[in-house]
N, CA, C and O atoms as CSV, one atom per row, in Angstrom:
chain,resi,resn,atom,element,x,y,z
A,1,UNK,N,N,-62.370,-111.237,-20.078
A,1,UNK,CA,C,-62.921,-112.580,-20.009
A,1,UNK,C,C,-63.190,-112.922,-18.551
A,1,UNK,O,O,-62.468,-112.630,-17.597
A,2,UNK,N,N,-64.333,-113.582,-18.526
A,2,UNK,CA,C,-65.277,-113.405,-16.915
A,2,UNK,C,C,-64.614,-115.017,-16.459
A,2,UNK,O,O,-64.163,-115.589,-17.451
A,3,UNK,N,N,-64.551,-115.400,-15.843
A,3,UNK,CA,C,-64.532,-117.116,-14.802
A,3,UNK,C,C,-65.609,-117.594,-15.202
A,3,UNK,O,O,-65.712,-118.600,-15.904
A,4,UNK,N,N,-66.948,-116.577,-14.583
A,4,UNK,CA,C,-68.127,-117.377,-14.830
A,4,UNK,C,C,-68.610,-117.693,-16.267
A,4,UNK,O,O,-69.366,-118.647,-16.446
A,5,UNK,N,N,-68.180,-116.889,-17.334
A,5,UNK,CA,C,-68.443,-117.381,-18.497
A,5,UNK,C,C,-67.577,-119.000,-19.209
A,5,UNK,O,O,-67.714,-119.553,-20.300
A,6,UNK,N,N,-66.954,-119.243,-18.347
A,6,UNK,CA,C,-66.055,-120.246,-18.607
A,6,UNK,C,C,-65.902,-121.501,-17.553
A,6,UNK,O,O,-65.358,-121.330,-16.463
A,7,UNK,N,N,-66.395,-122.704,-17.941
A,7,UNK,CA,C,-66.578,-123.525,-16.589
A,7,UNK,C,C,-65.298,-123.983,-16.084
A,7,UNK,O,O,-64.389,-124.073,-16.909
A,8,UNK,N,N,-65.122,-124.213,-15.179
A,8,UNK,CA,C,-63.692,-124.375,-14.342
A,8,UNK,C,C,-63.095,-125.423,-14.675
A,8,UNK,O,O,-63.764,-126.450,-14.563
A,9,UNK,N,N,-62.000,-125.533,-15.071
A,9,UNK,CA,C,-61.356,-127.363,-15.245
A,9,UNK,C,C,-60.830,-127.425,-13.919
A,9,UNK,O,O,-60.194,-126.450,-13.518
A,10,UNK,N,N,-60.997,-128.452,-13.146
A,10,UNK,CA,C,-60.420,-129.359,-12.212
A,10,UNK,C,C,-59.503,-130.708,-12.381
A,10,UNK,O,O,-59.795,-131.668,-13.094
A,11,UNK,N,N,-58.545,-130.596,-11.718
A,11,UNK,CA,C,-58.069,-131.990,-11.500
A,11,UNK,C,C,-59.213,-133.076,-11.273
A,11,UNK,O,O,-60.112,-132.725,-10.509
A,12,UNK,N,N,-59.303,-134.382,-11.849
A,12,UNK,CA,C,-60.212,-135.152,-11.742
A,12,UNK,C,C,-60.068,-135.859,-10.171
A,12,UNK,O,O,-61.182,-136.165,-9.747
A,13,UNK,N,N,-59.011,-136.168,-9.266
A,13,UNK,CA,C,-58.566,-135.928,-8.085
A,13,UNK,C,C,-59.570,-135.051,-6.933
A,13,UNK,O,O,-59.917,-135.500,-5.840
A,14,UNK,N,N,-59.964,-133.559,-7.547
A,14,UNK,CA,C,-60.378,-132.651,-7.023
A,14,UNK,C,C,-62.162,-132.588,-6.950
A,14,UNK,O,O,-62.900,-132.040,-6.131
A,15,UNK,N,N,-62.464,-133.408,-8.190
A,15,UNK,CA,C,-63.775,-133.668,-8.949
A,15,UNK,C,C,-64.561,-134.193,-7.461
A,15,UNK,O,O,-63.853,-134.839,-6.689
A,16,UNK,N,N,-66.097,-133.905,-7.035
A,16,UNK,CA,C,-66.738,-135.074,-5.809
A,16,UNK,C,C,-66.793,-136.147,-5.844
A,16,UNK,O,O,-66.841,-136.685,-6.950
A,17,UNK,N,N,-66.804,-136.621,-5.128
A,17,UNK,CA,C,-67.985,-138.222,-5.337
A,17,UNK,C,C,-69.108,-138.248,-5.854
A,17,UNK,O,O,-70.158,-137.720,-5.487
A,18,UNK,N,N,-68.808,-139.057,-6.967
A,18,UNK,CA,C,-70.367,-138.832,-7.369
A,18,UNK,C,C,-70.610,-138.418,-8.764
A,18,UNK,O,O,-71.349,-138.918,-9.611
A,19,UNK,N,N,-69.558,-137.045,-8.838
A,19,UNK,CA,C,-69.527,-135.746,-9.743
A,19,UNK,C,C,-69.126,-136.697,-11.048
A,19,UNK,O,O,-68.338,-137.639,-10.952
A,20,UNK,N,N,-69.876,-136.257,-12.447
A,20,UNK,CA,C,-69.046,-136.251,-13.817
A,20,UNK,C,C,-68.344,-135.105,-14.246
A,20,UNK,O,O,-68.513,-133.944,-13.874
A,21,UNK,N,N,-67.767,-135.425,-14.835
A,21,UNK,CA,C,-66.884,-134.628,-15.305
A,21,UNK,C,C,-66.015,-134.926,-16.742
A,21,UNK,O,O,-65.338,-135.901,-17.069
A,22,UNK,N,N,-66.292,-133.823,-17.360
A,22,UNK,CA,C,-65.627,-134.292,-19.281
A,22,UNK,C,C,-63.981,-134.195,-19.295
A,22,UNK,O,O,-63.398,-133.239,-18.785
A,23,UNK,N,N,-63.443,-135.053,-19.797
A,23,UNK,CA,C,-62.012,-135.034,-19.712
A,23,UNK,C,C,-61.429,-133.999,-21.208
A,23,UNK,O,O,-61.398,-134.316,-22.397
A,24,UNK,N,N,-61.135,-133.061,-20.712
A,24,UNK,CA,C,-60.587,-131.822,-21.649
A,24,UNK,C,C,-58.962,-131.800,-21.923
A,24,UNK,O,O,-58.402,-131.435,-22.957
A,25,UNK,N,N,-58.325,-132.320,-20.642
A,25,UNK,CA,C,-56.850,-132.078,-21.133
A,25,UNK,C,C,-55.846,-133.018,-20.014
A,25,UNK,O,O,-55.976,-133.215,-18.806
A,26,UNK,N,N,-54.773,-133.502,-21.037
A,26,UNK,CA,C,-54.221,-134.418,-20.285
A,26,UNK,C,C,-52.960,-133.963,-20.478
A,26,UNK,O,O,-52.477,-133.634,-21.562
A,27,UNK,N,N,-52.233,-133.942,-19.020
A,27,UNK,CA,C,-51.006,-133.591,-18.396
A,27,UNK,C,C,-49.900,-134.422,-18.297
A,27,UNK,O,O,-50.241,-135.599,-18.177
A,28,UNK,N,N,-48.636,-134.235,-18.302
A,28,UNK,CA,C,-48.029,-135.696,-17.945
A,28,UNK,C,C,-47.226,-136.179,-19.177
A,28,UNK,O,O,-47.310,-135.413,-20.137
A,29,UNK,N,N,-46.387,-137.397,-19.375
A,29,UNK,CA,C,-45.455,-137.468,-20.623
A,29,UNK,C,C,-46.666,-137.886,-21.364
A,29,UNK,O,O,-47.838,-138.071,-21.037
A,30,UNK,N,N,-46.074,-137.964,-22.348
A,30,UNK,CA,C,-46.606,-138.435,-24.018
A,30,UNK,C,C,-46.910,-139.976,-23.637
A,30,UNK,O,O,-47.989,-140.362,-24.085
A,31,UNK,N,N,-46.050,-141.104,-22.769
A,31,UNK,CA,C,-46.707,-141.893,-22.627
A,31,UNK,C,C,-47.956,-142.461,-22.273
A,31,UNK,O,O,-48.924,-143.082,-22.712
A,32,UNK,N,N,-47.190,-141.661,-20.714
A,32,UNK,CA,C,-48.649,-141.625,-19.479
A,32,UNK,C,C,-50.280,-141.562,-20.513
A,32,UNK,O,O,-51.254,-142.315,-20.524
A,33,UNK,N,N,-49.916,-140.132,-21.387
A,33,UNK,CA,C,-51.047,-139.892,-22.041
A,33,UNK,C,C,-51.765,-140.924,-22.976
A,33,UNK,O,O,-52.972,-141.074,-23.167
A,34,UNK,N,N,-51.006,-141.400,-23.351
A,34,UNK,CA,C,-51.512,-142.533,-24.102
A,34,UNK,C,C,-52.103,-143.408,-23.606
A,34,UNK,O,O,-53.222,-143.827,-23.901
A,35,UNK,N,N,-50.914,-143.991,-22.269
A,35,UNK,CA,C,-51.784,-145.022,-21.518
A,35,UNK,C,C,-53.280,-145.061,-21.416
A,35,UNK,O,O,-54.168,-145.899,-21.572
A,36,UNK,N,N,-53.135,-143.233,-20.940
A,36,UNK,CA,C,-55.355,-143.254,-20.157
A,36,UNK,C,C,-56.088,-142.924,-21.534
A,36,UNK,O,O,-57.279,-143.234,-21.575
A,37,UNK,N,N,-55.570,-142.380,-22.580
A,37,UNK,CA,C,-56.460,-143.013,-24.149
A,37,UNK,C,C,-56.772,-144.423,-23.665
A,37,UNK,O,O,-57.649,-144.901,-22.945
A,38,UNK,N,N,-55.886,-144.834,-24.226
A,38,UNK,CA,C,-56.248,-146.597,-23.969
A,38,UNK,C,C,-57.077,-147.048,-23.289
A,38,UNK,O,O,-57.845,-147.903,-23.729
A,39,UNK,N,N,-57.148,-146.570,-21.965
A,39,UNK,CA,C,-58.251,-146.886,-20.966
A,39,UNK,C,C,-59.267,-146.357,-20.792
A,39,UNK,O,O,-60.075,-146.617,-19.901
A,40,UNK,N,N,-59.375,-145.342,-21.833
A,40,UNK,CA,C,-60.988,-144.632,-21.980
A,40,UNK,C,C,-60.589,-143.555,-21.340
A,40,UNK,O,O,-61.408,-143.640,-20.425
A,41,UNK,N,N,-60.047,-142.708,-21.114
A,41,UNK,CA,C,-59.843,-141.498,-20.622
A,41,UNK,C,C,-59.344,-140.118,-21.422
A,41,UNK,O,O,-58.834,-139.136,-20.882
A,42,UNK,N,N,-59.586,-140.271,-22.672
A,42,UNK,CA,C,-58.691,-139.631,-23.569
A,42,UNK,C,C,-59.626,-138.012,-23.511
A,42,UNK,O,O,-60.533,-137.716,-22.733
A,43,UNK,N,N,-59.107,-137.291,-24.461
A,43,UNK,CA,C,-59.857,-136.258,-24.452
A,43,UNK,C,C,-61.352,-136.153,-25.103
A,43,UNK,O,O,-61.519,-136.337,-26.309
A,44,UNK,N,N,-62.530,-135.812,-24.129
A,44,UNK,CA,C,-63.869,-135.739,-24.656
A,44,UNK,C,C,-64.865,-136.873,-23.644
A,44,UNK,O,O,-66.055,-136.642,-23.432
A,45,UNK,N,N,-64.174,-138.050,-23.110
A,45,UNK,CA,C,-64.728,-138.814,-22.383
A,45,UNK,C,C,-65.242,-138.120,-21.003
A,45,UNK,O,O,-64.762,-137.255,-20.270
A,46,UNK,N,N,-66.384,-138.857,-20.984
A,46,UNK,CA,C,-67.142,-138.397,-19.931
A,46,UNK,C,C,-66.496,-139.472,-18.607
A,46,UNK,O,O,-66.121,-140.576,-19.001
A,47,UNK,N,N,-66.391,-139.249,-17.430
A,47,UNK,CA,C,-65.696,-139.473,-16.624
A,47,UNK,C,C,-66.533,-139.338,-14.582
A,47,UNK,O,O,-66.586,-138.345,-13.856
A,48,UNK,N,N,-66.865,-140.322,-14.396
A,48,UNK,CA,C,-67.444,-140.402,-12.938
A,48,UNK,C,C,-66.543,-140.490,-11.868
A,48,UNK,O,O,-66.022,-141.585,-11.657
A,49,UNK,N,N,-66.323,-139.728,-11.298
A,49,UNK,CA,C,-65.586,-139.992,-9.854
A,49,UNK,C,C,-66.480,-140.657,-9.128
A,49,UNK,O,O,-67.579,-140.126,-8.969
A,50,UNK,N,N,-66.168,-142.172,-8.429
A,50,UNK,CA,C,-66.919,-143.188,-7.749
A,50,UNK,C,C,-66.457,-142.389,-6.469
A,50,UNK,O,O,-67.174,-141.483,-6.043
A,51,UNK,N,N,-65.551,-142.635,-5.998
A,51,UNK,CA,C,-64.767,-142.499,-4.535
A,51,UNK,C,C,-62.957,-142.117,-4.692
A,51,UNK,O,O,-62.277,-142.273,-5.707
A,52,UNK,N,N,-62.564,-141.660,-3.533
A,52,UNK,CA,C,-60.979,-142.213,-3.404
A,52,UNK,C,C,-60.476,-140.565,-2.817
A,52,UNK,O,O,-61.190,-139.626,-3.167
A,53,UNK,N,N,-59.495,-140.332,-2.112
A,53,UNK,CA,C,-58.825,-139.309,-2.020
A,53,UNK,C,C,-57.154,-140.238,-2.363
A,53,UNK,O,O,-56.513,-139.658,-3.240
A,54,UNK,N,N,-56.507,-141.414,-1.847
A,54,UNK,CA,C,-54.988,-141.249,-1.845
A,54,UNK,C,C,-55.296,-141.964,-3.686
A,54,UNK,O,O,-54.663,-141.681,-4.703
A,55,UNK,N,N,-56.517,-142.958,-3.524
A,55,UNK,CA,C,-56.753,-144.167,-4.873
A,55,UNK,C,C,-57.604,-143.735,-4.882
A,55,UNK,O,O,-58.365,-143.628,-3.920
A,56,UNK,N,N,-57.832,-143.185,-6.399
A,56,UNK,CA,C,-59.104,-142.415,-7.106
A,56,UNK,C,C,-59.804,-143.556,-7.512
A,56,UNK,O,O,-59.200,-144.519,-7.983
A,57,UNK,N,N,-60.982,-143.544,-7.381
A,57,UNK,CA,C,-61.955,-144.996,-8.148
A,57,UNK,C,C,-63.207,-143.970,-9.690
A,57,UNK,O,O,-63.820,-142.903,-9.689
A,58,UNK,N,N,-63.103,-144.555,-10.232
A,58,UNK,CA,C,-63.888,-143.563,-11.599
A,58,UNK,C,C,-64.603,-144.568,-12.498
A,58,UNK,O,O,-64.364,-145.775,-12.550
A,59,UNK,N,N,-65.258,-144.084,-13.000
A,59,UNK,CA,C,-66.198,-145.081,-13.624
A,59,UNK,C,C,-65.780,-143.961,-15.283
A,59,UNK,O,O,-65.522,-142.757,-15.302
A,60,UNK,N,N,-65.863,-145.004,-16.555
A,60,UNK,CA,C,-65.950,-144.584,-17.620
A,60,UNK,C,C,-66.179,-145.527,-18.661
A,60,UNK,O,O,-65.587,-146.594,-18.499
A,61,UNK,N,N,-66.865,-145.426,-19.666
A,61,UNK,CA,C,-67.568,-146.263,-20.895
A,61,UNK,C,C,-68.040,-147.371,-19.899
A,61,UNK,O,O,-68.055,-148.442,-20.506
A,62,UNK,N,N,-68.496,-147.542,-18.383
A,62,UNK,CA,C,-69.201,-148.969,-18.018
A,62,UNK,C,C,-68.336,-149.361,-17.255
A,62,UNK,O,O,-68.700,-150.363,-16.639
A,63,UNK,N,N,-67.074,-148.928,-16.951
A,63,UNK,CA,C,-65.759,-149.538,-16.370
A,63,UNK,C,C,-65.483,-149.236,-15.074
A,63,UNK,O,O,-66.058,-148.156,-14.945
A,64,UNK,N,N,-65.201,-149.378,-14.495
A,64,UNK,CA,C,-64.152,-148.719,-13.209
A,64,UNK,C,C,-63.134,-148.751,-13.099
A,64,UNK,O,O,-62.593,-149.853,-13.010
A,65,UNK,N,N,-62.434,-147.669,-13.053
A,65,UNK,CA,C,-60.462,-147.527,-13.293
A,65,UNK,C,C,-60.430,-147.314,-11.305
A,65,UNK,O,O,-61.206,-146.738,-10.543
A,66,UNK,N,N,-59.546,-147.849,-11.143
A,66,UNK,CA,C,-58.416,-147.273,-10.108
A,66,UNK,C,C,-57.215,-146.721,-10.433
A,66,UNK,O,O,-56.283,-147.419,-10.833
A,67,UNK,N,N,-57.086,-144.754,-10.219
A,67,UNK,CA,C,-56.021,-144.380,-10.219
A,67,UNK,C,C,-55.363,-143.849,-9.098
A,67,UNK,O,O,-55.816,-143.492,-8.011
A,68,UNK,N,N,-53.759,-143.859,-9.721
A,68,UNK,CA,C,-53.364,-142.921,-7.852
A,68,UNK,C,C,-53.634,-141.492,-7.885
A,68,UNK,O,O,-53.976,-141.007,-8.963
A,69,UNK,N,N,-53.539,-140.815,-6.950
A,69,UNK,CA,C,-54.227,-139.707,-6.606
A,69,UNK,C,C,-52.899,-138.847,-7.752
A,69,UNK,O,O,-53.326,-137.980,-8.514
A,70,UNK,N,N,-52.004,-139.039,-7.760
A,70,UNK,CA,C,-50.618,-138.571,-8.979
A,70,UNK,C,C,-51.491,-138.573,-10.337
A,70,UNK,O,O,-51.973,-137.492,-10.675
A,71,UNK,N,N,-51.705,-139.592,-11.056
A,71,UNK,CA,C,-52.545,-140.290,-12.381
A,71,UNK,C,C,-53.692,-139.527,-12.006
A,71,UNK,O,O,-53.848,-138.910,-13.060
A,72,UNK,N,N,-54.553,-139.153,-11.299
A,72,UNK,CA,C,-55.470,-138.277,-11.279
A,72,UNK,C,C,-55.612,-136.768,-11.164
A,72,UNK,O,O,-56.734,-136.397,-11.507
A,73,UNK,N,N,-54.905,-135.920,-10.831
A,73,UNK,CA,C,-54.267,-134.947,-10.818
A,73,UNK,C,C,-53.674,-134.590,-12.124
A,73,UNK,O,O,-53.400,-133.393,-12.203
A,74,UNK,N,N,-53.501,-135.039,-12.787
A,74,UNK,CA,C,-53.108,-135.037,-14.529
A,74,UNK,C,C,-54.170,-135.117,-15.701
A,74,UNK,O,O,-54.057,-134.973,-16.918
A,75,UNK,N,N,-55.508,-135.472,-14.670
A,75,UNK,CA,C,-56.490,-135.845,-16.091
A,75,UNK,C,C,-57.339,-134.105,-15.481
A,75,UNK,O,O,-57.935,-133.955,-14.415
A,76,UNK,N,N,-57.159,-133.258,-16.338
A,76,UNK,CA,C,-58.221,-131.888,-15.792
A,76,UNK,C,C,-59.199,-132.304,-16.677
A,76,UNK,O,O,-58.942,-132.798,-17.775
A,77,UNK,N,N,-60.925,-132.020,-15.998
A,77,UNK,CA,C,-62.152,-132.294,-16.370
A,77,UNK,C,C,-62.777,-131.016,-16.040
A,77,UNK,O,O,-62.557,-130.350,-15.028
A,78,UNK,N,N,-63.725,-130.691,-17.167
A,78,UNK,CA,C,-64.710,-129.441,-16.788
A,78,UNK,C,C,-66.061,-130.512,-16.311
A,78,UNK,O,O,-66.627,-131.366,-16.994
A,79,UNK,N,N,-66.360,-130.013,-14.596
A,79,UNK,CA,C,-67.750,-130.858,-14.463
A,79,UNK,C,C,-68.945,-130.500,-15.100
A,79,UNK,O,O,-69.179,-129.432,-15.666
A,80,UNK,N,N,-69.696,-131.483,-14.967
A,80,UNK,CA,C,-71.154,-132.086,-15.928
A,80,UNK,C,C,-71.783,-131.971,-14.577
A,80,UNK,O,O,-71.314,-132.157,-13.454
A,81,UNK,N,N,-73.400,-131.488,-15.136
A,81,UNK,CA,C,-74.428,-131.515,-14.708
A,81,UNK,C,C,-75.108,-132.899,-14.513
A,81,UNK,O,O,-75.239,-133.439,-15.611
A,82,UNK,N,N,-75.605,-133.690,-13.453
A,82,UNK,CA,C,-75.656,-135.478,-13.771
A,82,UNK,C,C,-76.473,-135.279,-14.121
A,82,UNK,O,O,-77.131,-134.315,-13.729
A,83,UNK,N,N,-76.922,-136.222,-15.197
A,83,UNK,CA,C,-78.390,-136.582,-15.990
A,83,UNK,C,C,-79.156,-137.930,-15.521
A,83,UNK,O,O,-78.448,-138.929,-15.396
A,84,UNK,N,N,-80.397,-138.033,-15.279
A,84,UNK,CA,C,-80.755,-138.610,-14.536
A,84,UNK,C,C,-81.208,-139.323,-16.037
A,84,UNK,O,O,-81.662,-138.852,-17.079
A,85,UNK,N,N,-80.728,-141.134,-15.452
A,85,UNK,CA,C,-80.871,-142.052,-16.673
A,85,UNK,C,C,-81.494,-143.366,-15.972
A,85,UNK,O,O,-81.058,-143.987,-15.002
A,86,UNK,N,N,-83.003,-143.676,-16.994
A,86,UNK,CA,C,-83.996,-144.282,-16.099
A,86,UNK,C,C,-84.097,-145.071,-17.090
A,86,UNK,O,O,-84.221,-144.741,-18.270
A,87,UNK,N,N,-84.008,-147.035,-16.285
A,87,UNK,CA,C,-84.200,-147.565,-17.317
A,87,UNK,C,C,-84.901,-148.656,-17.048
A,87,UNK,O,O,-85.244,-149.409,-17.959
């Protein structure tokens, strides 16, 4: 099994500015996990890193979350290609 046949999951932490990225797997207690369901982060959500290295800033369903760079480091995302959306 090749790397390149398989796209890389990243810490969402690790993700650019800018970058989307699909939320595939969440790390962390059973709570924590729940919490970022709740807040739109669950598994399958598409996920924007706005800004942040110590406070992650992310955009999802229209929103903007602030997480700590800890809470971000727990959400791994395989990145997305951006789609250019004209309206």
């Amino acid at each position: 099994m090749s790397e390149s046949s398989s796209p890389t999951l990243l810490p969402l932490c690790q993700l650019p500015a800018g970058a989307l990225g699909l939320v595939t797997q969440l790390e962390g207690e059973g709570t924590f996990r729940q919490r970022l369901r709740e807040l739109g982060l669950g598994e399958s959500a598409e996920v924007k890193k706005i800004s942040g290295h110590s406070t992650i800033i992310c955009q999802v369903n229209g929103c903007r979350i602030a997480l700590s760079h800890d809470a971000a480091r727990q959400i791994l995302v395989r990145p997305q290609q951006s789609q250019l959306v004209t309206g």
